[in-house]
Biopython code that builds the backbone (N, CA, C, O; Angstrom):
import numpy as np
from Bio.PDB.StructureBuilder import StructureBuilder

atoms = [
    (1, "UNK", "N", (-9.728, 7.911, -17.380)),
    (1, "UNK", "CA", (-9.151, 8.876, -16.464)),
    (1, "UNK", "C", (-9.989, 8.913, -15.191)),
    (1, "UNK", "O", (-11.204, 8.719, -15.154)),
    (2, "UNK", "N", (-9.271, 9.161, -14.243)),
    (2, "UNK", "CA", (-9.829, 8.832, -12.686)),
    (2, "UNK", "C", (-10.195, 10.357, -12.316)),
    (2, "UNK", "O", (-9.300, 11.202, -12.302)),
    (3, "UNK", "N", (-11.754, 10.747, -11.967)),
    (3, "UNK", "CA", (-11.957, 11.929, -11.393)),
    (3, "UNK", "C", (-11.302, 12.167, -10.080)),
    (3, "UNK", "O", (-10.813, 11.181, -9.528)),
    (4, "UNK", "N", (-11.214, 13.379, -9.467)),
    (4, "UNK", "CA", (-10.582, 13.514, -8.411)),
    (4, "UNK", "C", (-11.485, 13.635, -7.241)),
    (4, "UNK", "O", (-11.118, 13.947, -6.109)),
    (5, "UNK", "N", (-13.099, 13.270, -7.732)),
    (5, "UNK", "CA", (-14.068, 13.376, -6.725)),
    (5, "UNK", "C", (-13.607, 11.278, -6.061)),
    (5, "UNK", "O", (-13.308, 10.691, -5.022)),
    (6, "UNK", "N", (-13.828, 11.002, -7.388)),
    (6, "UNK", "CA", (-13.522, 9.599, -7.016)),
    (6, "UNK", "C", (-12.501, 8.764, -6.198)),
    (6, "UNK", "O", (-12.603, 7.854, -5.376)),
    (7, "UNK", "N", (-11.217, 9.618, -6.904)),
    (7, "UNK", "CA", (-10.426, 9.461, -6.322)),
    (7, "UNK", "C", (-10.390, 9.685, -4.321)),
    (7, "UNK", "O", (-9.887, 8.926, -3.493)),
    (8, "UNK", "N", (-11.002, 10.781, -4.136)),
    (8, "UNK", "CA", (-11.304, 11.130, -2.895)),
    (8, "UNK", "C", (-12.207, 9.863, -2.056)),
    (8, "UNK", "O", (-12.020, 9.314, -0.971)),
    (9, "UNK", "N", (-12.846, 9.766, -2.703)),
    (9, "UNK", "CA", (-14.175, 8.632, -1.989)),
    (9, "UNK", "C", (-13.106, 7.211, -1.784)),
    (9, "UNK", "O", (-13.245, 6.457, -0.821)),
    (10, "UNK", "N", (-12.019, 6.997, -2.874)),
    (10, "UNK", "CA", (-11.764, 5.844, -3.004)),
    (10, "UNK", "C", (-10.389, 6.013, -1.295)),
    (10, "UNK", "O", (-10.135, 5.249, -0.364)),
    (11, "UNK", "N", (-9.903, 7.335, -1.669)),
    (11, "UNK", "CA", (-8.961, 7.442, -0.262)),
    (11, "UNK", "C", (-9.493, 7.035, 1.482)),
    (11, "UNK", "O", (-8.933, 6.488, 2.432)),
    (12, "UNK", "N", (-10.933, 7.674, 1.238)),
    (12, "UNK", "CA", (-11.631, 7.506, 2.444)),
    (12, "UNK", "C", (-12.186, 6.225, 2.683)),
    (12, "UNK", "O", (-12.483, 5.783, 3.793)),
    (13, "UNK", "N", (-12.337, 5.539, 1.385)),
    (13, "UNK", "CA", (-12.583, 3.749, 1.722)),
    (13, "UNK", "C", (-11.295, 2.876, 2.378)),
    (13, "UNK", "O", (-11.266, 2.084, 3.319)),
    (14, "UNK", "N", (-10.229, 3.375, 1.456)),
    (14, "UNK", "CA", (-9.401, 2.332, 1.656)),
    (14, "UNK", "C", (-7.729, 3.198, 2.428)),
    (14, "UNK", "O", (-7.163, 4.236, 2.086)),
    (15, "UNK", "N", (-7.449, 2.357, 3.355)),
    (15, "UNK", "CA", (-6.012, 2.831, 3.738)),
    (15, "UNK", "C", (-4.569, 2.264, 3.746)),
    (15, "UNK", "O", (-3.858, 2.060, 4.731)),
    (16, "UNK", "N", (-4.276, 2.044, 2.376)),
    (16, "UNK", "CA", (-3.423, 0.888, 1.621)),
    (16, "UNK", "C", (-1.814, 1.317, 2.903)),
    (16, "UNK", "O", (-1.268, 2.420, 2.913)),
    (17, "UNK", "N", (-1.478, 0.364, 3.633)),
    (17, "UNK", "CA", (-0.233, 0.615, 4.192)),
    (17, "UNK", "C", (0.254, 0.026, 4.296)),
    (17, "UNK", "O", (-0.440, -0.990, 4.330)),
    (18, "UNK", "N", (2.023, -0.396, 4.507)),
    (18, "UNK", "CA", (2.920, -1.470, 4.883)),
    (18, "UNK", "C", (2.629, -1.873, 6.019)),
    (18, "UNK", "O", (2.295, -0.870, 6.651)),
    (19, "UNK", "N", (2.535, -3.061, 6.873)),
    (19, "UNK", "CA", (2.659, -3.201, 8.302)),
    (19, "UNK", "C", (3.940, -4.061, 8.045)),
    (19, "UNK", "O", (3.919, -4.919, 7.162)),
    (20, "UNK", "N", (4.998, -3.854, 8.768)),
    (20, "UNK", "CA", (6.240, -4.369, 9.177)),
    (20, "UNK", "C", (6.172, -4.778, 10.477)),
    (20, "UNK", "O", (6.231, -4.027, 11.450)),
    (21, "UNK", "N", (5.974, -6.663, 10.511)),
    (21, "UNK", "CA", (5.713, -7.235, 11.611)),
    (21, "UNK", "C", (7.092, -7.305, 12.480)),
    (21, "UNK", "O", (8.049, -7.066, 11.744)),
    (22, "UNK", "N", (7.506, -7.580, 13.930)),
    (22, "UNK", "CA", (8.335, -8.248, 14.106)),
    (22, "UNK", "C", (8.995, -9.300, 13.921)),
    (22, "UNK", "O", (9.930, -9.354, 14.720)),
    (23, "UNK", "N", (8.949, -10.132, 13.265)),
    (23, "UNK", "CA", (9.256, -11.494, 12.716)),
    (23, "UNK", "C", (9.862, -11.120, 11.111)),
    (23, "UNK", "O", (10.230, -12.051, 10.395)),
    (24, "UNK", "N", (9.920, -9.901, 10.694)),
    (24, "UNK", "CA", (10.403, -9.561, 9.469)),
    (24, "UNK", "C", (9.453, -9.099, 8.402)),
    (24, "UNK", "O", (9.591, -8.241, 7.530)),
    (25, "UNK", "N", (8.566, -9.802, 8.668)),
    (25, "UNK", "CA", (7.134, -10.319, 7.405)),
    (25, "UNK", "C", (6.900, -8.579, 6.879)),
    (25, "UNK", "O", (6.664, -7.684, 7.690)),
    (26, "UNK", "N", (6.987, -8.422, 5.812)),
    (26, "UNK", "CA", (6.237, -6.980, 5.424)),
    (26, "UNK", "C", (5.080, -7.297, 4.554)),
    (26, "UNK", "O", (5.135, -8.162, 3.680)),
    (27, "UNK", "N", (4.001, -6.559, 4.815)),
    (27, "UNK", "CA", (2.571, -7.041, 4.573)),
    (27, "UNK", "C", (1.988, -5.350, 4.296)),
    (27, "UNK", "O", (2.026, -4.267, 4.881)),
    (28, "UNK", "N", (1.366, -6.018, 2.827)),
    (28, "UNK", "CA", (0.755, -4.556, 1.971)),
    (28, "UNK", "C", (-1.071, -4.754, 2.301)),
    (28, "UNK", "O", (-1.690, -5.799, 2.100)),
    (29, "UNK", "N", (-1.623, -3.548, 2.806)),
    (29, "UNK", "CA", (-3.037, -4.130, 3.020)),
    (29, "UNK", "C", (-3.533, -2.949, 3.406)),
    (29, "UNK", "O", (-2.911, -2.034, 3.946)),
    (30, "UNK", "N", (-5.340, -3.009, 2.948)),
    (30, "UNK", "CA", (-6.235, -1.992, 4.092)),
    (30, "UNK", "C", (-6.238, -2.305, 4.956)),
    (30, "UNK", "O", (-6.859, -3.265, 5.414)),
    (31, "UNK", "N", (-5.185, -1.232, 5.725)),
    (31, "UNK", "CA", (-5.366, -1.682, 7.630)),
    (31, "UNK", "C", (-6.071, -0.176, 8.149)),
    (31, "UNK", "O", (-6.226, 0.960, 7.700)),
    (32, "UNK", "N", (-6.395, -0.984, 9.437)),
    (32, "UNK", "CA", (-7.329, 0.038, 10.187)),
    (32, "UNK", "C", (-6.278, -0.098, 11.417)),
    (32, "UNK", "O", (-5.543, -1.049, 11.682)),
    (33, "UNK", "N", (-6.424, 1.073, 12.049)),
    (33, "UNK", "CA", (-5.397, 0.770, 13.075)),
    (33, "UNK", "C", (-6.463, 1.800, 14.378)),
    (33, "UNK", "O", (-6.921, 2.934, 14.517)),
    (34, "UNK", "N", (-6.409, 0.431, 15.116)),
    (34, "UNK", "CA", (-7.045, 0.659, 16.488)),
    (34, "UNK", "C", (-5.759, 1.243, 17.725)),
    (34, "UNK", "O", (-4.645, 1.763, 17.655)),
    (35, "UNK", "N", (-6.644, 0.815, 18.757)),
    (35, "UNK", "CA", (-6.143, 1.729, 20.070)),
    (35, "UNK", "C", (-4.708, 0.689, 20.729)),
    (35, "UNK", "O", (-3.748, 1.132, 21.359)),
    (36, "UNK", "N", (-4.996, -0.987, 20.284)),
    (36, "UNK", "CA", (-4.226, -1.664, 20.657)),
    (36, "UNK", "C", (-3.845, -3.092, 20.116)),
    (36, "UNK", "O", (-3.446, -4.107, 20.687)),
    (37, "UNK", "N", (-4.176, -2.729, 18.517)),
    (37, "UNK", "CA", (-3.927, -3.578, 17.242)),
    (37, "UNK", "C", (-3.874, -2.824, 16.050)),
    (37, "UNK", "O", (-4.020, -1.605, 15.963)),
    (38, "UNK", "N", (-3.643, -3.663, 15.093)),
    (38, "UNK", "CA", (-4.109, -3.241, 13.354)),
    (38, "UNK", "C", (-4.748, -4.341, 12.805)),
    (38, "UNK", "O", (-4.134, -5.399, 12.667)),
    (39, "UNK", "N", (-6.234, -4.186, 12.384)),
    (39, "UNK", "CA", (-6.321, -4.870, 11.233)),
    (39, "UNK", "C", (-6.376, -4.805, 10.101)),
    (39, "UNK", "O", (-6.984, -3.921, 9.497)),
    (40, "UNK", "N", (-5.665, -5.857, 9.515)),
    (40, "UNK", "CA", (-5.285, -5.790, 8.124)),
    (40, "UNK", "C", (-6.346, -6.407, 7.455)),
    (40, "UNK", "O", (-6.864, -7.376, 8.011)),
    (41, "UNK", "N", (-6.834, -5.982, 6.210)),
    (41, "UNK", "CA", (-7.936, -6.433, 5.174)),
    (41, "UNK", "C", (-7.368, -6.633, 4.034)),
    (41, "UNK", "O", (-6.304, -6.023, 3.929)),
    (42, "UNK", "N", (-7.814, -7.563, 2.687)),
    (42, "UNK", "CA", (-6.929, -8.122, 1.918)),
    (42, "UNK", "C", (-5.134, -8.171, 1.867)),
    (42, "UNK", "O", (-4.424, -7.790, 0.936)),
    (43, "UNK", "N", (-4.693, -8.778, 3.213)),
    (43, "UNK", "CA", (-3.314, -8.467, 2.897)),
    (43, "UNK", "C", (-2.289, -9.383, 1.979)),
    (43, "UNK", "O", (-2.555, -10.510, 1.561)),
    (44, "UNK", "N", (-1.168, -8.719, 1.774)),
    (44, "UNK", "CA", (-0.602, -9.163, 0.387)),
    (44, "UNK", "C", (0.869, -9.421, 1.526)),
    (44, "UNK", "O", (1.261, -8.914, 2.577)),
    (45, "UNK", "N", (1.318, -10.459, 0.625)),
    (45, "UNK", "CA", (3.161, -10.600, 1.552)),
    (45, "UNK", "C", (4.049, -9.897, 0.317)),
    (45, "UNK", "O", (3.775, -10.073, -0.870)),
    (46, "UNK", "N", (5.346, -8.934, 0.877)),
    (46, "UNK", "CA", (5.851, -8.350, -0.017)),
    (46, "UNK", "C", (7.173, -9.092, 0.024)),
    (46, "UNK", "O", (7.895, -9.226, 1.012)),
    (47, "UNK", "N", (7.412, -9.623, -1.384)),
    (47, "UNK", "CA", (8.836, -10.785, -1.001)),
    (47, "UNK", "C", (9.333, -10.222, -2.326)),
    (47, "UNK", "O", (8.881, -10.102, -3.465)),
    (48, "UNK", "N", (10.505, -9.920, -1.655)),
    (48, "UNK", "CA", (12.127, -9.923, -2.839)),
    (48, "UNK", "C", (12.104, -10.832, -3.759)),
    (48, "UNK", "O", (11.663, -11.933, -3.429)),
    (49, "UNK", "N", (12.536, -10.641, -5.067)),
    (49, "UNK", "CA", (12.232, -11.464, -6.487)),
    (49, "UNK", "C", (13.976, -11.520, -6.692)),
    (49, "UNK", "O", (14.420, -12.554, -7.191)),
    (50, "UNK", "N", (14.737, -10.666, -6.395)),
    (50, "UNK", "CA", (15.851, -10.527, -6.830)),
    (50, "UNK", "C", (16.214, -9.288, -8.101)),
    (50, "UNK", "O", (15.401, -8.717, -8.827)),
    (51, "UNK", "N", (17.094, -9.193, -8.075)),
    (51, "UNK", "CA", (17.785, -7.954, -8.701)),
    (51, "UNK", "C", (17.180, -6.657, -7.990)),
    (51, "UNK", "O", (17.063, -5.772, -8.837)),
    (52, "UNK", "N", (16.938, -6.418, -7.271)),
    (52, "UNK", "CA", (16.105, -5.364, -7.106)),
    (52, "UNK", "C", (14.698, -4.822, -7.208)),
    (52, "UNK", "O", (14.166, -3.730, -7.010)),
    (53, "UNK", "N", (14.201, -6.359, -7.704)),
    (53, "UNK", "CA", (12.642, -5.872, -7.458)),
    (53, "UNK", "C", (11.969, -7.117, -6.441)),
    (53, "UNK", "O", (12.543, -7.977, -5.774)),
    (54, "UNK", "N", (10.289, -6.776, -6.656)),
    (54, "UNK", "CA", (9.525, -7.480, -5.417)),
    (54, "UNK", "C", (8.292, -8.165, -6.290)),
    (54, "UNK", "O", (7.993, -8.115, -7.483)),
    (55, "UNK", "N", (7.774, -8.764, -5.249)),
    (55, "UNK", "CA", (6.573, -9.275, -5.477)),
    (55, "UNK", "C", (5.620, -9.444, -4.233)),
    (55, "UNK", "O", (5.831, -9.515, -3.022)),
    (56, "UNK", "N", (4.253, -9.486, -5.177)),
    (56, "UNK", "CA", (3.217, -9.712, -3.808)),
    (56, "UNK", "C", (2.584, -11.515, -4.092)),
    (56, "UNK", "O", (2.374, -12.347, -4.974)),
    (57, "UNK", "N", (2.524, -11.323, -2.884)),
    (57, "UNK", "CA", (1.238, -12.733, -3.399)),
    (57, "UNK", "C", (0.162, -12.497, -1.745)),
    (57, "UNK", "O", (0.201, -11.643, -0.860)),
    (58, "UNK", "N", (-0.471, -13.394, -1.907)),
    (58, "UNK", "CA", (-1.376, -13.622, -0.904)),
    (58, "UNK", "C", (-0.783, -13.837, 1.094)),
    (58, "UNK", "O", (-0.318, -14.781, 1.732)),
    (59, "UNK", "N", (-1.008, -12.944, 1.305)),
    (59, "UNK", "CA", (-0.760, -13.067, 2.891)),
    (59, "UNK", "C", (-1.698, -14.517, 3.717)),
    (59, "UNK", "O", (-2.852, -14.112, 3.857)),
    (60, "UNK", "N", (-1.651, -15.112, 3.942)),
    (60, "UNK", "CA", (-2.598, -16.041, 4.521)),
    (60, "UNK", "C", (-3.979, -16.223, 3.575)),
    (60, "UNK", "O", (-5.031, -15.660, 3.880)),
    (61, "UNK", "N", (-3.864, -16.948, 2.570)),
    (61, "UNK", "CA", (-4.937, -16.942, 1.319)),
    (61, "UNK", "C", (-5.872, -18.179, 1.825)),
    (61, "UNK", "O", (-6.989, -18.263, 1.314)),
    (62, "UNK", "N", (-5.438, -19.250, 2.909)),
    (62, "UNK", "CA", (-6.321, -19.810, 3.099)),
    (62, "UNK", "C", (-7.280, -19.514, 4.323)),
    (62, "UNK", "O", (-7.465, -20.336, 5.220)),
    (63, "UNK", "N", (-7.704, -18.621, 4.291)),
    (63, "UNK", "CA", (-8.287, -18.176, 5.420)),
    (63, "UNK", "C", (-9.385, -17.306, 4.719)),
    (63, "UNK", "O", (-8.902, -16.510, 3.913)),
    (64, "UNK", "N", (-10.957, -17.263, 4.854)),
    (64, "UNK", "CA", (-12.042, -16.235, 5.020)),
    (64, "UNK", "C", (-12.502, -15.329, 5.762)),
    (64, "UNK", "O", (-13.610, -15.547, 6.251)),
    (65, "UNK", "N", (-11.959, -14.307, 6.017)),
    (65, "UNK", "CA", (-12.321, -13.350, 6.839)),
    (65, "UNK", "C", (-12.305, -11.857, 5.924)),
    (65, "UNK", "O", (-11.508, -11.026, 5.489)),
    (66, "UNK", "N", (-13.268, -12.052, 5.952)),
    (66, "UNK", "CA", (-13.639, -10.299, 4.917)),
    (66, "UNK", "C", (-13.621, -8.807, 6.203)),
    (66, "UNK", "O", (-13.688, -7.598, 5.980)),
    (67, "UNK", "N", (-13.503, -9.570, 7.532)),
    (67, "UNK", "CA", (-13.860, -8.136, 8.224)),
    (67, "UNK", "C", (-12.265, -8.128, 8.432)),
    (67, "UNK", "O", (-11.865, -7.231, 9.174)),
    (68, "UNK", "N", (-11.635, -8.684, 8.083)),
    (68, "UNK", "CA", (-9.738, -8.666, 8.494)),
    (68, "UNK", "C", (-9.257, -9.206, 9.417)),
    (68, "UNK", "O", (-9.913, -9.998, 10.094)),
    (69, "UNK", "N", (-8.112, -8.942, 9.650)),
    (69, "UNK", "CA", (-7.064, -10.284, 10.453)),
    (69, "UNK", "C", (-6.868, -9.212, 11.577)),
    (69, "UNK", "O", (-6.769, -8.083, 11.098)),
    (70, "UNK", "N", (-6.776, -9.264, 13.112)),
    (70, "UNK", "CA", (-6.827, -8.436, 13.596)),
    (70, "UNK", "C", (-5.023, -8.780, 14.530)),
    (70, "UNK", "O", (-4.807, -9.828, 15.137)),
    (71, "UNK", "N", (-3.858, -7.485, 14.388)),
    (71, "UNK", "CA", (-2.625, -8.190, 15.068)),
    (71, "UNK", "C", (-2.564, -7.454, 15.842)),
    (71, "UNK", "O", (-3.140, -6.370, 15.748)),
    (72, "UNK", "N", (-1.787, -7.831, 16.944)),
    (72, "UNK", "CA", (-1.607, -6.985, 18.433)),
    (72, "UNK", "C", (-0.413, -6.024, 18.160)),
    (72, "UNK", "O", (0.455, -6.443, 17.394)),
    (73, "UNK", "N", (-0.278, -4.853, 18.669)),
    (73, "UNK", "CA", (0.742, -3.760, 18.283)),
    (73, "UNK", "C", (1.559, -4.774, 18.838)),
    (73, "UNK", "O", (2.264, -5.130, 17.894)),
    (74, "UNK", "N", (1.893, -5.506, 19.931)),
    (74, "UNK", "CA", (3.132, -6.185, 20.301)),
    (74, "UNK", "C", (3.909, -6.658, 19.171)),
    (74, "UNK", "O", (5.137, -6.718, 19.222)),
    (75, "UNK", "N", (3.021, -7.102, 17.832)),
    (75, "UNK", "CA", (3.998, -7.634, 17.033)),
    (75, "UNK", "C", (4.202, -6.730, 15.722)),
    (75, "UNK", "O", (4.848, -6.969, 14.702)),
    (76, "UNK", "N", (3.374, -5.521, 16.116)),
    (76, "UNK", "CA", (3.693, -4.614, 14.777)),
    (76, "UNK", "C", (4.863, -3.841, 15.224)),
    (76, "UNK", "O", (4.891, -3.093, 16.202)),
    (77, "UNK", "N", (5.806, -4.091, 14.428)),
    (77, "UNK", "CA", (7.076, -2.892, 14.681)),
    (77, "UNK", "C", (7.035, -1.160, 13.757)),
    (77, "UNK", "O", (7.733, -0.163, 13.940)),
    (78, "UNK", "N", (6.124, -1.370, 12.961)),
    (78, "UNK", "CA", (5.991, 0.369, 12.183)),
    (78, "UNK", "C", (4.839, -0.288, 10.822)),
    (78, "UNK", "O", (4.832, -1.326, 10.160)),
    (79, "UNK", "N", (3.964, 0.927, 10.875)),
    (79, "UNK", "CA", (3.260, 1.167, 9.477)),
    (79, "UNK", "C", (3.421, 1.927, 8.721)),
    (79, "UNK", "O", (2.847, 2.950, 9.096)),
    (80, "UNK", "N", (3.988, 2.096, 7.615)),
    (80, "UNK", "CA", (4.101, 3.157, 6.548)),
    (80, "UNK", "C", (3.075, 3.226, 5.002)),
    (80, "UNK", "O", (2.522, 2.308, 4.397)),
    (81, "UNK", "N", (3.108, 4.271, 4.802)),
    (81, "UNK", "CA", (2.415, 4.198, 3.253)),
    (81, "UNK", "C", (3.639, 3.615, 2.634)),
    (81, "UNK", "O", (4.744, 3.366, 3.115)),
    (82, "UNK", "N", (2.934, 3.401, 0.927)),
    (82, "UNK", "CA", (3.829, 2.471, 0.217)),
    (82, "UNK", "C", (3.780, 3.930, -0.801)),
    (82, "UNK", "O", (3.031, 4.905, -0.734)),
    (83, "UNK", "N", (5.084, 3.564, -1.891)),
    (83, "UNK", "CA", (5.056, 4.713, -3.002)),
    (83, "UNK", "C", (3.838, 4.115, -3.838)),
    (83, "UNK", "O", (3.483, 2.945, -3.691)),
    (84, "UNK", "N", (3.091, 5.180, -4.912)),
    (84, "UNK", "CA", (2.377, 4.904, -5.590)),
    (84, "UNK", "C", (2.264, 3.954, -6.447)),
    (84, "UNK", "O", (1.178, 3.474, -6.770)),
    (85, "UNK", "N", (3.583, 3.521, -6.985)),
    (85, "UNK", "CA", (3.854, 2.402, -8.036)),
    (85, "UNK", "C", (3.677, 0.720, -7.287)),
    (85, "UNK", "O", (3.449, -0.283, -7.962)),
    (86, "UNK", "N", (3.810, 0.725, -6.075)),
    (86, "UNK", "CA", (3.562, -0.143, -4.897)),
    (86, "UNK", "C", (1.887, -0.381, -4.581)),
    (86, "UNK", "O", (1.402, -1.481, -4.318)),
    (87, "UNK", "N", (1.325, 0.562, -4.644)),
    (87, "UNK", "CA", (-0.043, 1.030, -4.286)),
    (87, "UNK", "C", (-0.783, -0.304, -5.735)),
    (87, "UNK", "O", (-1.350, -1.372, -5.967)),
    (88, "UNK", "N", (-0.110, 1.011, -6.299)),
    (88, "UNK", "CA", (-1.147, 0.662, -8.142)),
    (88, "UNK", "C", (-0.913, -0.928, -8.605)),
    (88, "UNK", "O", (-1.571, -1.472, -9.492)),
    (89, "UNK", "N", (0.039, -1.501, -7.916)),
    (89, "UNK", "CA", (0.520, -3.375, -8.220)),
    (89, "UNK", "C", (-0.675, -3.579, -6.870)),
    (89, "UNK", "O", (-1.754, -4.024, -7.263)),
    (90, "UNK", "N", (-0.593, -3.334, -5.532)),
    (90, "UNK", "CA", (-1.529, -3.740, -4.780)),
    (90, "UNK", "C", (-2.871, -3.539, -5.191)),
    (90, "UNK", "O", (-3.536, -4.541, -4.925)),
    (91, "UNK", "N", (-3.640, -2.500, -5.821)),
    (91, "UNK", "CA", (-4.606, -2.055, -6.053)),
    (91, "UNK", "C", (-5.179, -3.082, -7.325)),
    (91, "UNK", "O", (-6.357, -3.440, -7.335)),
    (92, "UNK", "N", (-4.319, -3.458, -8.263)),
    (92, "UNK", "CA", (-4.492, -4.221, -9.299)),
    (92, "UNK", "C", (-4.619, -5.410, -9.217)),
    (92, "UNK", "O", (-5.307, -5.962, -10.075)),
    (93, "UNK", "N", (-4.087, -6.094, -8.311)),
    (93, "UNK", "CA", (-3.911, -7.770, -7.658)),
    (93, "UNK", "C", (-4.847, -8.144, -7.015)),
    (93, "UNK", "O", (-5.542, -9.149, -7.167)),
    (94, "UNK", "N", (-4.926, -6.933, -5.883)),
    (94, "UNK", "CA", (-5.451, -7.493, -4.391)),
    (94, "UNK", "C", (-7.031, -6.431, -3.885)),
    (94, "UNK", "O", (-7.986, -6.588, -3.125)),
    (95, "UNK", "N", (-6.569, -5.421, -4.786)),
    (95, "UNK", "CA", (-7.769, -4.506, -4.179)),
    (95, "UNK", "C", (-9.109, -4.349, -5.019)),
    (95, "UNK", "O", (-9.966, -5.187, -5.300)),
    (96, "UNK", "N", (-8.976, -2.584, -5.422)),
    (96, "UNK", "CA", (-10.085, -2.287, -5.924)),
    (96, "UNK", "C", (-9.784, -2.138, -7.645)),
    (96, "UNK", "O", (-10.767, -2.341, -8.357)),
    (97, "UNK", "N", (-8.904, -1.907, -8.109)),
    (97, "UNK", "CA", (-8.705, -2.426, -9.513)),
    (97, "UNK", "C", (-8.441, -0.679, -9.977)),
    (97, "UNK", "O", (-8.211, -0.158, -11.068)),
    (98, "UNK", "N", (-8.610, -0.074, -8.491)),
    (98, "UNK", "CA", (-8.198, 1.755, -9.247)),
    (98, "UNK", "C", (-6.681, 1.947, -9.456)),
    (98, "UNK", "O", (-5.958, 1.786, -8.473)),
    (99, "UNK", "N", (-6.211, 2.227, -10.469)),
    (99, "UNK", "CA", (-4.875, 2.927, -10.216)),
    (99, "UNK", "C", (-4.893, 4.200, -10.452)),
    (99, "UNK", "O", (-5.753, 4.803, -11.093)),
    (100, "UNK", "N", (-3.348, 4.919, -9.619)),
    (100, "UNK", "CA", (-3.802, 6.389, -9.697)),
    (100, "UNK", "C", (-2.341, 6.717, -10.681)),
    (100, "UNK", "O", (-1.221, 6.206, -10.658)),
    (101, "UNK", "N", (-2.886, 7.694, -11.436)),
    (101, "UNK", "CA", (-2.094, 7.972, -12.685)),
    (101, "UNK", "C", (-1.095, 8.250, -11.913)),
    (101, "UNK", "O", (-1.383, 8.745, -10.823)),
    (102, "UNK", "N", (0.536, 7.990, -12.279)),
    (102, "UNK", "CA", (2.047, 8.843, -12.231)),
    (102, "UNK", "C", (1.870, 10.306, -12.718)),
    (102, "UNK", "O", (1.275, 10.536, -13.771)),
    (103, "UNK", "N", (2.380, 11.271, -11.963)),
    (103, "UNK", "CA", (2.567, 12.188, -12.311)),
    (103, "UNK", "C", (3.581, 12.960, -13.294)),
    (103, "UNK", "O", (4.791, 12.753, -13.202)),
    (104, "UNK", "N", (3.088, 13.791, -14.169)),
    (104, "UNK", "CA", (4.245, 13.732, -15.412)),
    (104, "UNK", "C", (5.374, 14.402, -15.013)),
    (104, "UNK", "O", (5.163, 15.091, -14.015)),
    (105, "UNK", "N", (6.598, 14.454, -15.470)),
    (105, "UNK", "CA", (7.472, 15.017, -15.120)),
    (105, "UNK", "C", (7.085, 16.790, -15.430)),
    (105, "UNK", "O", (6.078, 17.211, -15.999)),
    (106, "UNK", "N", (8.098, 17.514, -14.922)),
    (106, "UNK", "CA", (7.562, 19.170, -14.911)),
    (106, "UNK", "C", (8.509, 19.447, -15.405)),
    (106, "UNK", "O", (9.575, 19.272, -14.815)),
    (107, "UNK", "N", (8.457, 19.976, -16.659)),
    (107, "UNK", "CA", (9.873, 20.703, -17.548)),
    (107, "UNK", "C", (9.573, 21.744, -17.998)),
    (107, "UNK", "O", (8.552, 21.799, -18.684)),
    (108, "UNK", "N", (10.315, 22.861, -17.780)),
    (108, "UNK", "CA", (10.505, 24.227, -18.594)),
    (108, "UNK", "C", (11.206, 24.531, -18.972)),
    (108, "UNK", "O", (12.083, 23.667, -18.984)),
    (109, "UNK", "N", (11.659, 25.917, -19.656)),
    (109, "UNK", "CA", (12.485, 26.528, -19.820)),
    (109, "UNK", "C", (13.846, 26.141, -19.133)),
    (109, "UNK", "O", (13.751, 26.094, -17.906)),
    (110, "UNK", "N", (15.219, 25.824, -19.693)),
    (110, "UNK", "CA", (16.779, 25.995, -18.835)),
    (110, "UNK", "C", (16.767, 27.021, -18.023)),
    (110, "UNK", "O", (16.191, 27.909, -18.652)),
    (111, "UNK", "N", (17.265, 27.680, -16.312)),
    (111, "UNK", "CA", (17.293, 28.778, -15.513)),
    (111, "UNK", "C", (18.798, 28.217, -15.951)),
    (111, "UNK", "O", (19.374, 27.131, -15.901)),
    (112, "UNK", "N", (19.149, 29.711, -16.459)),
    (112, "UNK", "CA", (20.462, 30.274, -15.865)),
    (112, "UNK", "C", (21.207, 31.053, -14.859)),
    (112, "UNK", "O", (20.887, 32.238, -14.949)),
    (113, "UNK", "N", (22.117, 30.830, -13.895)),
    (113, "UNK", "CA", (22.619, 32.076, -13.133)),
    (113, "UNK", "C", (23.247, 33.391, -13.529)),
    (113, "UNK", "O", (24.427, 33.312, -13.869)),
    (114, "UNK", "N", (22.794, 34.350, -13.546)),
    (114, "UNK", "CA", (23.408, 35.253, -13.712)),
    (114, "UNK", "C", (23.618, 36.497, -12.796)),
    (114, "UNK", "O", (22.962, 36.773, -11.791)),
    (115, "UNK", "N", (24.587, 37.148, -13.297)),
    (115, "UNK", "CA", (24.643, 38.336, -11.728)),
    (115, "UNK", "C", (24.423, 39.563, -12.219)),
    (115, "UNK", "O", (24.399, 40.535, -11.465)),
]
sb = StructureBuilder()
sb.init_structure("model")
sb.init_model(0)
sb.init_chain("A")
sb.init_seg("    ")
for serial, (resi, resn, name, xyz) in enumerate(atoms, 1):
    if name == "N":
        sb.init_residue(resn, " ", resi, " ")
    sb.init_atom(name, np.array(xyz, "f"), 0.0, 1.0, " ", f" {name:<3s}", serial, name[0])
structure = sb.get_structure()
């Protein structure tokens, strides 16, 4: 089980986000986002498998650069977070090996209306 101190330290290390290039490419990665780029650190390419699901593999794997790939906003069209289940496949492949638990569903009691 993942403390929530840890969890915290691990948020402030890493800033797992989509970058959606112009050219189509969607790319899962710690990006840092400057004044007039993003760089991306371990990034992953997110490609359609079919039926409705995805896959990652390696964004540019032949390349060494541990301080990241640095792209000009000209070709970034939007960055978003990814859902958690997105995160926890990136985190497991490509990152730090943390996943963060799903949250359980919340069930109580049936509410009825009454007047």
């Amino acid at each position: 089980m993942i403390r929530s101190s840890d969890l915290r330290k691990v948020k402030k290390i890493m800033n797992i986000q989509i970058v959606r290039l112009n050219s189509g490419e969607e790319i899962l990665a710690d990006v840092k986002i400057k004044e007039d780029s993003v760089v991306v650190k371990k990034p992953s390419l997110i490609l359609p498998t079919g039926q409705g699901s995805i896959g990652l593999m390696p964004w540019m794997p032949y390349t060494d650069v541990p301080d990241g790939i640095e792209i000009k906003n000209s070709f970034v069209a939007f960055t978003v977070k990814p859902h958690d289940e997105l995160m926890n496949e990136y985190n497991s492949a490509f990152g730090n090996g943390i996943v963060v638990p799903t949250k359980p569903a919340v069930s109580g009691p049936a509410l009825t209306l009454t007047e």
